[in-house]
N, C-alpha and C positions, 0 to 999 in steps of 0.2 A: 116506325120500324116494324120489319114482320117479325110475328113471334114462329120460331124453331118449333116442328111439332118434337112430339115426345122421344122420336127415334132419336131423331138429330141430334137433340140434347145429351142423350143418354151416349152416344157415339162420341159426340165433342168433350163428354166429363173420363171416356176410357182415352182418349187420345191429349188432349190438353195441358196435363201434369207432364207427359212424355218427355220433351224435352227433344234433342235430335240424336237420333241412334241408329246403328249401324245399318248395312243392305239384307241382312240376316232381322236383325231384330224389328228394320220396319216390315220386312214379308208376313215376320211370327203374329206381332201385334196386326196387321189388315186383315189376316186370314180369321182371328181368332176373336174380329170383330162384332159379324154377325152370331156367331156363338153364343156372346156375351149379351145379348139383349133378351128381357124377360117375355115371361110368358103371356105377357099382356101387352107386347108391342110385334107388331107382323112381320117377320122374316121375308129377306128380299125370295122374291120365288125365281127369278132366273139367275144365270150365270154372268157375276159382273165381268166387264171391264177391265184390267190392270191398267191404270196407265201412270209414265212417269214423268214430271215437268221439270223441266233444266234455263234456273236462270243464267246466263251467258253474262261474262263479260267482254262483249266485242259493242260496235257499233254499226247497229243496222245497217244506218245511212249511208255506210262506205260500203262500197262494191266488192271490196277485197275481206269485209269482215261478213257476207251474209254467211254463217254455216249451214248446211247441207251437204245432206248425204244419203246414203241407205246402207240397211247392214241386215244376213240374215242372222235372226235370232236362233240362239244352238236347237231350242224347244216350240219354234213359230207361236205362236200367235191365238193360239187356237180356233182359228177360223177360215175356211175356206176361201182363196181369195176368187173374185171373179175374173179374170186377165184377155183382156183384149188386144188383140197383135195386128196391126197396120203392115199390109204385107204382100209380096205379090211370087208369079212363079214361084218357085223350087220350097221358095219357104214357106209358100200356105202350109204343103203337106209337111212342114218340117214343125211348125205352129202347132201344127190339130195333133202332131205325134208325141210334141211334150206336153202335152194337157192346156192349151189355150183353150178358152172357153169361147169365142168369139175370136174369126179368122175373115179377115177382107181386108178392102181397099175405098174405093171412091162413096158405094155405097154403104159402108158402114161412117163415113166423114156424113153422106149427108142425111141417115138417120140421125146421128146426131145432134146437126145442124136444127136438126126438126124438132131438139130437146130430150132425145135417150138416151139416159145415161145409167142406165143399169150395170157399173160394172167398176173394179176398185182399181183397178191398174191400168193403163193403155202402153203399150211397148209399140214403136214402129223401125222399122229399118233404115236405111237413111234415104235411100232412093223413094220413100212415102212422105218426106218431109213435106214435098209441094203438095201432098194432099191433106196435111194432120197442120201444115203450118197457119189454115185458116180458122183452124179448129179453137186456136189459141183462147180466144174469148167466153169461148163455151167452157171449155177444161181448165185452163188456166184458175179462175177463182174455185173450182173447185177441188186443184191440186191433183189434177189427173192429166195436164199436160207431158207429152213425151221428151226428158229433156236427155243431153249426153251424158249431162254431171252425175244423175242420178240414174243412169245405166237403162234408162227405156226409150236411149233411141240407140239402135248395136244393129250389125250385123249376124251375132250369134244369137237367134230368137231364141232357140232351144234352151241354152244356158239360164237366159232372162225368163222366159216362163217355167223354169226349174224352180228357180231362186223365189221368185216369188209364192208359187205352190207349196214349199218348203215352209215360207215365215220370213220373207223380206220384209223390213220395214222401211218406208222413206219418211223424212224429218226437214227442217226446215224453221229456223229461227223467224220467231215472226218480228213486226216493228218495235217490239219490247226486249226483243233480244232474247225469249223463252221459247222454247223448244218442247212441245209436246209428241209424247209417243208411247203407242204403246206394246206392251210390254209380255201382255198374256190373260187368265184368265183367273180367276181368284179360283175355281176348282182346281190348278196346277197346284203338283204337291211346293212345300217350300224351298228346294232345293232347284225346280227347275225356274222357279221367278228369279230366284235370287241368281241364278247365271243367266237367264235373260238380262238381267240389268247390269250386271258386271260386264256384259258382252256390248251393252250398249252406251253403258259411259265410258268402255277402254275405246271403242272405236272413235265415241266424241273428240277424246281428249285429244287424238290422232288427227283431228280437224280446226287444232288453232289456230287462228292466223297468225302468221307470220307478224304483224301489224296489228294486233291486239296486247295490248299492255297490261300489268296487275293482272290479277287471282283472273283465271278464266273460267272456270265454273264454279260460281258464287253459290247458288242454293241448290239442292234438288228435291223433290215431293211425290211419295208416293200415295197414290191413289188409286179406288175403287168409284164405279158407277155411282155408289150408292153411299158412300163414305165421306170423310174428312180425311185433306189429307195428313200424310204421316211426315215429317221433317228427316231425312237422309243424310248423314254424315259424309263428305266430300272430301 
């Protein structure tokens, strides 16, 4: 077994005793983690991470139980997203006016074909689907395909690269039925993570299956880049 260097341990001995505590108390404890480490052990030097993981009670394997969604968060994210808009006439210049970062059609399908993917979001219109729809293989495993459900394939670009400049996040229960996403940045003071996550499990619970039986959000876990995570009251 590997052994914990000295952070980790010291991280797993302030979290461990914990127990599960509320959206408030686990933001206070993550924040006040790196704090808490002595002068002999090296402070993360960049800006973690938040993220939150949401065990589900649905079942993958039914069609009607995968959830997904996207929601923007009141405080985004903090980080600039890169937003790619598949698009043609009226709407390029409607694309480059909300702040897309990347505006085309065919030749932007077969840079990518060629393997670039520099970019965190792709939105297309619907009239682009014959061009983004062979894209599927490329994007697809990497969760950049453009789908309806999750509002990046629209007629209204402009709204869509709003939303996302803003602090969209999309999500996506994997074969375990967990849900990872995140949430912000451990520099955010307390108050804006802590509505980031309320903003993000009200919208969840808003996405139960109809066909999902028993407790529908079983666990959830807050965490840092560089942390353990914290056990969240449900």
């Amino acid at each position: 077994m590997a052994k914990h260097s000295k952070r980790v341990r010291h991280l797993l001995e302030q979290t461990s005793s914990v127990g599960t505590v509320s959206v408030d108390g686990a933001v206070k404890l993550l924040k006040s983690l790196e704090a808490s480490l002595p002068a002999t052990i090296k402070k993360c030097k960049f800006d973690q991470t938040v993220t939150l993981a949401i065990r589900l009670g649905v079942d993958p394997k039914q069609a009607d139980q995968r959830v997904r969604g996207s929601v923007v968060l009141p405080h985004g994210i903090g980080k600039d997203k890169r937003v790619l808009v598949f698009c043609q006439g009226d709407n390029v210049a409607v694309a480059t006016a909300a702040g897309a970062d990347f505006v085309g059609g065919k030749e932007l399908a077969d840079k990518i074909k060629a393997g670039w993917t520099d970019f965190d979001v792709a939105i297309a219109t619907p009239d682009m689907m014959g061009v983004v729809g062979p894209l599927g293989r490329v994007l697809g495993p990497r969760g950049l395909m453009p789908s309806p459900r999750a509002g990046t394939v629209t007629q209204d670009v402009a709204n869509a690269v709003k939303e996302y400049k803003a602090g969209k996040v999309e999500f996506r229960c994997d074969d375990g039925a967990n849900v990872h996403c995140v949430v912000g940045r451990l520099s955010f003071d307390e108050t804006k993570l802590s509505e980031n996550i309320e903003a993000l499990l009200k919208y969840l619970r808003g996405l139960k299956p109809n066909t999902s039986k028993g407790q529908y959000i079983r666990n959830v876990c807050l965490t840092a880049t560089m942390s353990p995570g914290i056990s969240v009251a449900v």
